[in-house]
Every structure is written in C-alpha cells, then in structure tokens.
C-alpha positions, -999 to +999 in steps of 0.1 A: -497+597+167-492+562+151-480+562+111-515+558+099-531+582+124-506+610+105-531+633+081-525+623+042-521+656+020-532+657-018-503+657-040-498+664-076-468+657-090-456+664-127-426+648-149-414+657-183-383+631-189-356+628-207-378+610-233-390+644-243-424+635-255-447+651-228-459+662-193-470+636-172-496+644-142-506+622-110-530+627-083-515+608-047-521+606-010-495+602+014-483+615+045-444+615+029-438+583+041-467+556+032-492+561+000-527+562+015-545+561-019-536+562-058-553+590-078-561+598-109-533+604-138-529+628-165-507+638-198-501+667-218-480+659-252-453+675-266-464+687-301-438+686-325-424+719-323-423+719-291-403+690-289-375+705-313-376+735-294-367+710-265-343+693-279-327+720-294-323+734-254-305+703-245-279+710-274-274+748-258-269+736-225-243+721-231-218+748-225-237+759-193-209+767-160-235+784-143-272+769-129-286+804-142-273+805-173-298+803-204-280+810-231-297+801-270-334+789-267-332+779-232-357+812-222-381+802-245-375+762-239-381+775-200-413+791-206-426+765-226-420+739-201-437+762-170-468+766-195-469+732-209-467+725-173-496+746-161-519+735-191-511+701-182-525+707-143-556+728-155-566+703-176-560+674-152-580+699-128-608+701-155-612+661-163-614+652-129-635+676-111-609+690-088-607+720-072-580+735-068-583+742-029-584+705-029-545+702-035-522+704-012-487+704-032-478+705-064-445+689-069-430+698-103-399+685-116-383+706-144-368+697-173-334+683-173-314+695-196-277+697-180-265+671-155-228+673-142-228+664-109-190+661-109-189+699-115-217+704-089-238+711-117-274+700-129-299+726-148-337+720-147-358+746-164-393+757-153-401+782-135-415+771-103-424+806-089-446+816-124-463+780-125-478+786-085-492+821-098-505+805-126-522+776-105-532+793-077-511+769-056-480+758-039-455+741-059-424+725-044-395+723-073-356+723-079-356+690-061-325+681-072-297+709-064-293+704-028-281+669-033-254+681-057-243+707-039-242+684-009-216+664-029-246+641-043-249+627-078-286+644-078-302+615-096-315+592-094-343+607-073-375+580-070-360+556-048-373+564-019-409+565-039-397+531-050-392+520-015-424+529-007-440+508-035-420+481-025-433+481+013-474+482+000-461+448-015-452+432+018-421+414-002-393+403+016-357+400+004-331+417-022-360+431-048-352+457-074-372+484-093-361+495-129-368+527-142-361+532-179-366+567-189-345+586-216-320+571-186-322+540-168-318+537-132-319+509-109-335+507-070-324+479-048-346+471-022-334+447+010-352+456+045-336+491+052-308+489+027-311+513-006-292+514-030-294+531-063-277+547-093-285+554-134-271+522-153-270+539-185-293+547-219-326+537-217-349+548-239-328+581-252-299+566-281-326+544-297-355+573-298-334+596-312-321+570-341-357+557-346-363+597-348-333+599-372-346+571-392-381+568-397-394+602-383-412+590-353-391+586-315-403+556-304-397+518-314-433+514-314-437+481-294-402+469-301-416+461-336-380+476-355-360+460-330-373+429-327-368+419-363-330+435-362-299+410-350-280+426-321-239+434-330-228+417-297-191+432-307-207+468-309-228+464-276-192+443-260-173+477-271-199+498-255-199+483-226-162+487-222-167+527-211-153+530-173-190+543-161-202+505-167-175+491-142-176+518-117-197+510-084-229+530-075-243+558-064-236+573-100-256+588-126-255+605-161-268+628-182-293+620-213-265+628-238-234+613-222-234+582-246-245+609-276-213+598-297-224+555-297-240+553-331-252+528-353-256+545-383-237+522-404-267+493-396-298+488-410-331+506-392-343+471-374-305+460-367-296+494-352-329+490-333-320+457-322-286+469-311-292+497-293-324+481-277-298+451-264-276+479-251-298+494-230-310+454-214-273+445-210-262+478-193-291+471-167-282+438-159-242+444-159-254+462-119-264+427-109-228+418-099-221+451-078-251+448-060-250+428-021-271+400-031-285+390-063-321+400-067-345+372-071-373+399-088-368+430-112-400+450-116-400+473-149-415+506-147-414+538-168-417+541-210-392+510-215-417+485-200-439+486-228-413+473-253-418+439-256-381+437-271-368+453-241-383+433-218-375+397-236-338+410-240-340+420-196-351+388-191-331+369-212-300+387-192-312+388-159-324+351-157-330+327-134-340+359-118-380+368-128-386+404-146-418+417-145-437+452-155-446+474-126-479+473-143-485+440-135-481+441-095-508+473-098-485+503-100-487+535-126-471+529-161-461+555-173-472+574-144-451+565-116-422+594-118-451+618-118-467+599-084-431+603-073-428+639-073-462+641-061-445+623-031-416+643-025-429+671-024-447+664+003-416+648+025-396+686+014-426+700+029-421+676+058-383+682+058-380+641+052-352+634+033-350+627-006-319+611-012-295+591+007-257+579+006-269+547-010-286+564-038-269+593-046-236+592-031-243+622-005-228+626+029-261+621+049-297+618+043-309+648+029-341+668+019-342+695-007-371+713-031-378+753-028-412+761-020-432+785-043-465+802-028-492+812-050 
C-alpha cells in the first residue's frame, strides 16, 4: 500500500495552553504521517473564574514531587479542565453537524501546569478516562510522560506536526516554524533533519503584566507595546540567564522566568520590554542552529501581535518572517490540529518526539488510550 493509498482517520484534537485563555478544538484527516484534509475549528473560552481557578493551580503545583499529586485546587482545576474540555467537543459536535461515530480519535492534551523534565517531571491535568465516557469516544492523552521518562525534555511536542506542514509546502532548505504560546518554541526544518526546543517567554510574562496592569491578558494587537520604548539593558540582562546560551533540545516551564519584572516601567514601556524579550530570545537560536534559515513562519497567539512580529523581523533579518496564516495554515488553531495528529501516530505507534527535538534517546511514541 503506497502513502496515499493508507485510510485517513478523523481526528479531533484539543489544546488549552499556557496562555490560559481557552480550549481550542480542530477537526483533521491524516493517516499519522501526511494531512489528507483541514477541518473545521472550534473554541471554548475560559470565563473569568475559571481562569483564576487556573491560574491559581499553576501556583499549587509548584511543590508537586509526584505526577499524581494534586494538592490545593488542582482537583477542582482538573475537573474543570475535563469538562471545559468536553463542552468544548459537544459544541464543536453541535455547530458542525458531526456525529460522533464519525470521529475516530480524540486527542486531548491537558493542561500544563508543572514541567521539570530535569526531575523526570511534567503534570498535565484532565482526566482522559472521564472525558471518553463523557464523549462517547476514544481519547488518546498524557502525550507527554513517556518522553520524560525516556530521558526527554517532553516539550516541545508539534514538531513533527510542523514537519508535516512544512512537506504540503513543497519548500526546500533550512525553514523554521515558531510557535509562540504562553512559551515559545522553535522547529527547524532541513530535508530529514529536526531540530527543536522552547526558546523562552512567549506570550506568558507580558499577559500576566498586561493582566496586572490594566485587567485584561492580552496586549490587544501590540497597541501598549508598540507605543512603549524597549530597555535594551533590561532585555541585555535577561538574556544573560544560562538557558539562553545552552544548545537545544531544551524546554521550560510557563513560570520559569516568573521573577523578570518590569514593574518599575510604565504600562506601554513594560509592554514594549517584555514584548522585545520574547522577539530577541527567539532569534538568539538562529546561531545554534546548522544553517541559517532563510524563512521563519509565525504560528500560535503571538502572530497576531503586530509588535511582535515587527520586533521578529527586525531581529531575524535579512531572513523573511511571515504568519503561518498567510501560507494557509490554522491561527490559532494549529496546536489543536497537532494533537488531532498525534493521536492518531500513538494509535499507529509512530513516534512523537525525537532526539532532535526533545533530547530523548531514540524516536519515541507515547499517549494512553481511553475507550469510551
């Protein structure tokens, strides 16, 4: 049986990030290794409360030695996310006339809310088992553990969705795929070689000051930071930390650069700070990489700040940035598609990660299968 002869399954895949600000939902088809066809996408918003109660589970988990562990509000955090979850899929069911015999795999990711993978550590909460009663179907989830106990960093985990994304292109040569969540992460793309690791904040230090600040996590369209003047000492200092000279695979968790604050600038030139952070900790991977990538394509929450994405370029050039949105892919969709996809190469056995993205010994699957 040739690659395209292989059946496609119907995925849905689900992603609540380290952004904290809701459930995403996508519809694939793929056989685990190419994408046949793009579905519909979906999103279920984190009310208020629910956020804090999220937010609040991140500050528990901190003490966490043990995977099972749930000690504070992470029970309650945990159900929330396994019912936000299954609300999300219902509805996405609903809007789109789907039935749920349709759908193969449901590939759900968790909520990250501990990630030590130098202890062998890294704590997702949902409850994969509850949300495939509740659906009715299959759900493929804890995709990350096997990699860290396999000596892994665990994260980051789309590359080899990237990968794919990359091969519908037809490119050639060194390309590289951005990912800027709560965490940013980088894919490079060259033939067979893959390479990946987090590069640092993304999204998370300057949502939680604009939340600080003004009430609201986002920097609405850059707006804030693009009238704010960077502190090139602050972001110089920053950048000094050892994980910012230290080679990929590596990775981090939302709150490792927690203690870098501006809170001694104004709103827009904290914005503006933080904001040039998060560009010039991206583009300080260019150097460790084998060649130097003539393309960056954007993806994920950060790609729709116009700040962000002037400050990328402005770093990165002669080399051309561009939004994944642009070349056809998801927006804010994409993780979601990923996990769609990956659950269907752990059903397949096909392996998630790889030395060159997460630091483990050998290719490896992972995921735990749930049936209704």
């Amino acid at each position: 049986m040739t690659l395209k002869e292989r059946p496609l399954l119907k995925a849905i895949g689900l992603m609540s990030g380290t952004s904290l600000d809701g459930v995403d939902v996508a519809l694939i088809e793929t056989d685990g290794e190419r994408v046949g066809t793009f579905g519909p996408t979906g999103y279920r918003a984190y009310t208020d409360s629910e956020r804090t109660l999220l937010r609040q589970a991140l500050a528990d988990a901190v003490p966490v030695t043990e995977r099972s562990a749930r000690p504070g509000v992470l029970t309650d955090a945990e159900q929330l996310v396994t019912r936000a979850h299954a609300e999300a899929v219902e509805n996405f069911l609903t809007a789109h006339c789907l039935s749920r015999d349709s759908i193969d795999v449901v590939g759900f990711h968790g909520q990250t809310v501990l990630h030590r993978p130098d202890r062998k550590l890294t704590v997702q909460i949902g409850d994969g088992h509850a949300l495939a009663r509740s659906l009715g179907m299959p759900v493929v989830f804890d995709l990350r553990a096997a990699d860290v106990a396999g000596g892994g960093q665990g994260a980051p985990l789309v590359p080899v969705y990237h990968s794919a994304l990359v091969r519908m292109l037809g490119r050639s040569g060194p390309t590289v795929v951005v990912n800027i969540g709560g965490v940013a992460n980088i894919t490079y793309i060259d033939g067979e070689t893959l390479i990946a690791c987090d590069t640092g904040p993304g999204n998370a230090l300057l949502d939680d000051f604009m939340l600080r600040r003004t009430g609201e996590a986002v920097d609405r369209d850059g707006r804030t930071g693009s009238r704010g003047r960077a502190d090139q000492d602050w972001i110089a200092h920053a950048l000094s930390r050892p994980f910012f000279t230290s080679p990929p695979p590596k990775s981090l968790d939302r709150n490792d650069f927690a203690a870098l604050t501006v809170d001694g600038m104004s709103t827009e030139d904290g914005a503006a700070t933080l904001t040039a952070f998060t560009a010039a900790s991206i583009a300080l991977i260019a150097p460790t990489l084998p060649k130097l990538p003539a393309t960056w394509m954007v993806v994920g929450g950060g790609a729709s700040n116009p700040t962000l994405m002037r400050m990328l370029g402005e770093r990165l050039a002669p080399a051309t940035v561009t939004r994944g949105t642009d070349l056809g892919w998801s927006g804010d969709a994409i993780e979601a598609q990923a996990f769609a996809y990956m659950a269907v190469r752990s059903l397949k056995g096909l392996p998630l990660t790889f030395p060159g993205t997460t630091g483990v010994a050998a290719p490896l699957t992972g995921g735990v299968l749930a049936k209704p």
